[in-house]
MARRO-808050 format. One line per 4 residues: number of its first residue (from 1); their letters; for each residue x, y, z of N, C-alpha, C. Coordinates in steps of 0.1 Angstrom, whole numbers, plus 5000, padded with zeros to 4 digits. Layout:
MARRO-808050
NUM = a = X Y Z X Y Z X Y Z | ... .
//
This chain:
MARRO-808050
1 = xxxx = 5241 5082 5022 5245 5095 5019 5233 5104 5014 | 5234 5117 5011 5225 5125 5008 5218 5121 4996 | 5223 5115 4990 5216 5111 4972 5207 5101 4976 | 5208 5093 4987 5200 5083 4985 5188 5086 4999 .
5 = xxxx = 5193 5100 5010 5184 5102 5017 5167 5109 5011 | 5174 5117 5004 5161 5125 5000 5146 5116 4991 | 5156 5102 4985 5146 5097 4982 5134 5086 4992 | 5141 5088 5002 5135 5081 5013 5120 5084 5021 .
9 = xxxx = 5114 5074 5021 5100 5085 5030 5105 5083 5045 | 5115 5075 5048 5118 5070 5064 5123 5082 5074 | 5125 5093 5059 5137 5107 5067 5127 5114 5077 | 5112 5118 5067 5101 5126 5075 5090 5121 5071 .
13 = xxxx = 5081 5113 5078 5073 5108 5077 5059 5117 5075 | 5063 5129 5079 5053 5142 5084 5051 5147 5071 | 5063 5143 5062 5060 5151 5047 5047 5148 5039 | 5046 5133 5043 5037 5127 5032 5023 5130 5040 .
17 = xxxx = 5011 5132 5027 5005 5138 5033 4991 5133 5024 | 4992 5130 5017 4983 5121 5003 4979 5109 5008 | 4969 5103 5006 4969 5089 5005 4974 5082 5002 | 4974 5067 5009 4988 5057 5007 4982 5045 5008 .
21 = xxxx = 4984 5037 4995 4979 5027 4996 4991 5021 4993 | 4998 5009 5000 5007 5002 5003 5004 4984 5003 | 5014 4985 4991 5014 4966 4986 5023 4962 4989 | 5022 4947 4993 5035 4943 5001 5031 4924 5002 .
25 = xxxx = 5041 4919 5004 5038 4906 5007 5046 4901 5014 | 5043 4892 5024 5050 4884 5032 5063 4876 5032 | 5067 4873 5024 5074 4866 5017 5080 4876 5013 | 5084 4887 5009 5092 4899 5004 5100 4902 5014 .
29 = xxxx = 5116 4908 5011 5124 4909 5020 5122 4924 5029 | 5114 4932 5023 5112 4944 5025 5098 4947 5033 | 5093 4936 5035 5078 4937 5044 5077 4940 5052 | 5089 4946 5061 5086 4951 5074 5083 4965 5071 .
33 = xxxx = 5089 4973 5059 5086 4986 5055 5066 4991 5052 | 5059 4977 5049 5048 4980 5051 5043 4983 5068 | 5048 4975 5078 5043 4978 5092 5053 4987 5096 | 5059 4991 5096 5069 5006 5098 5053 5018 5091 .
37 = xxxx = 5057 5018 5078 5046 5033 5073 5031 5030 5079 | 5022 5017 5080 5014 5018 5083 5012 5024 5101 | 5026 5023 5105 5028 5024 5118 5030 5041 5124 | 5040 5046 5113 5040 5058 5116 5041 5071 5106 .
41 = xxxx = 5032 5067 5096 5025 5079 5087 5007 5081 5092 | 5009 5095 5094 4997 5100 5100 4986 5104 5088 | 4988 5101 5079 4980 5100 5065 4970 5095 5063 | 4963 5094 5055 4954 5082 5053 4960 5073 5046 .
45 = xxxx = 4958 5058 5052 4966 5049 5042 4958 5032 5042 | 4964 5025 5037 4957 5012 5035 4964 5003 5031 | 4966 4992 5035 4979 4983 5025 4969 4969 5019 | 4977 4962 5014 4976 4952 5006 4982 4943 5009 .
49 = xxxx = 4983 4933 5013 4994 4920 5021 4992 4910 5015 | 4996 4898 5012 4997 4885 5009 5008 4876 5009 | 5003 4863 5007 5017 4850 5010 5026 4858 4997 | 5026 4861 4990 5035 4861 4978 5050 4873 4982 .
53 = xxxx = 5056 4870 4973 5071 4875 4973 5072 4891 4971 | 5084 4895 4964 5084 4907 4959 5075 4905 4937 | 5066 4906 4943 5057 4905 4928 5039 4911 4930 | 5035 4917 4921 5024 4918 4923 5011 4914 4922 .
57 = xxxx = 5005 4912 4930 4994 4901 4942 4985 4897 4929 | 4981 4904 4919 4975 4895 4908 4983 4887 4900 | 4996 4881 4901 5001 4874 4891 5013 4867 4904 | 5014 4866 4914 5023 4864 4924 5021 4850 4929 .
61 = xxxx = 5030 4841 4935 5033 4826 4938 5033 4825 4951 | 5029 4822 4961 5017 4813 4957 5003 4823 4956 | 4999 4822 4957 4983 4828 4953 4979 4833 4967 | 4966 4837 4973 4958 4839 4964 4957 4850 4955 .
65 = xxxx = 4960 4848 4943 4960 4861 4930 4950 4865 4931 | 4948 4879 4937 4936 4888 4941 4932 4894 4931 | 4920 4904 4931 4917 4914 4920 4923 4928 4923 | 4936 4928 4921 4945 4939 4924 4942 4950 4915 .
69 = xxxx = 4943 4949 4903 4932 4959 4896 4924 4964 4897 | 4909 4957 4904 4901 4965 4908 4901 4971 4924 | 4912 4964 4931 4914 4971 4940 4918 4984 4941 | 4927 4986 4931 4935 4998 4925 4929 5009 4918 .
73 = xxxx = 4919 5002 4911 4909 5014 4905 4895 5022 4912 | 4894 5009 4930 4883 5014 4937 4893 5022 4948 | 4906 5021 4951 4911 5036 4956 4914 5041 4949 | 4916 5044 4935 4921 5055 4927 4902 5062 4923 .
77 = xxxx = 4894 5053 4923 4878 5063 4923 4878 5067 4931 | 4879 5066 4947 4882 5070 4957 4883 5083 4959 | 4895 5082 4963 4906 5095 4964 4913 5104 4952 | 4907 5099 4941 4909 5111 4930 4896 5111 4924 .
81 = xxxx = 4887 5108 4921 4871 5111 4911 4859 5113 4922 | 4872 5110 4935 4852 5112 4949 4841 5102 4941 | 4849 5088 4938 4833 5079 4934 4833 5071 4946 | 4826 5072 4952 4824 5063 4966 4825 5045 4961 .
85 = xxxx = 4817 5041 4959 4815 5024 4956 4809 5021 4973 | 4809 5026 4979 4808 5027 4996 4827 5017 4994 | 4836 5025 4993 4849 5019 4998 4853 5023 5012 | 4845 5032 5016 4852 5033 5034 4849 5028 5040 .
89 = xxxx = 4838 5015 5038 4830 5003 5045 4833 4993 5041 | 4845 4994 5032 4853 4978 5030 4854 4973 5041 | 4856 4961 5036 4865 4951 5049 4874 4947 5047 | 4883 4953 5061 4896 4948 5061 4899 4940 5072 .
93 = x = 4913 4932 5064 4917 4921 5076 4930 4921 5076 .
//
């Protein structure tokens, strides 16, 4: 119903317009919602994936418990303080 559309990003994908960095794990029932937005938000975006469930990736079962923290603080230098770290030349996989 309407109460629970508006909170949805699935209604208009064209809204969002900010950077998106998106955590998600394999094992979560909801992981297909990471390949959906990375699929069709025209934003800048980035995700986070691992074996683990619905939990977050530094304290999550089975491992590997990443450095989600500093992951989170080298896109938030990023895209809010413009501190480079050279993060647009990460590597991703």
């Amino acid at each position: 119903n309407e109460y629970w559309r508006h909170g949805s990003v699935c209604e208009d994908y064209s809204k969002i317009l900010c950077p998106i960095l998106l955590i998600g794990g394999f094992a979560d029932l909801y992981n297909s919602s990471i390949f959906r937005l990375m699929n069709k938000l025209k934003c800048e975006k980035r995700s986070i994936l691992g074996p683990w469930g619905h939990q977050w990736p530094d304290d999550a079962y089975p491992g590997p418990q990443i450095g989600f923290l500093q992951e989170i603080v080298q896109w938030l230098d990023y895209h809010i303080k413009k501190i480079n770290h050279d993060y647009e030349n990460k590597e991703l996989f």
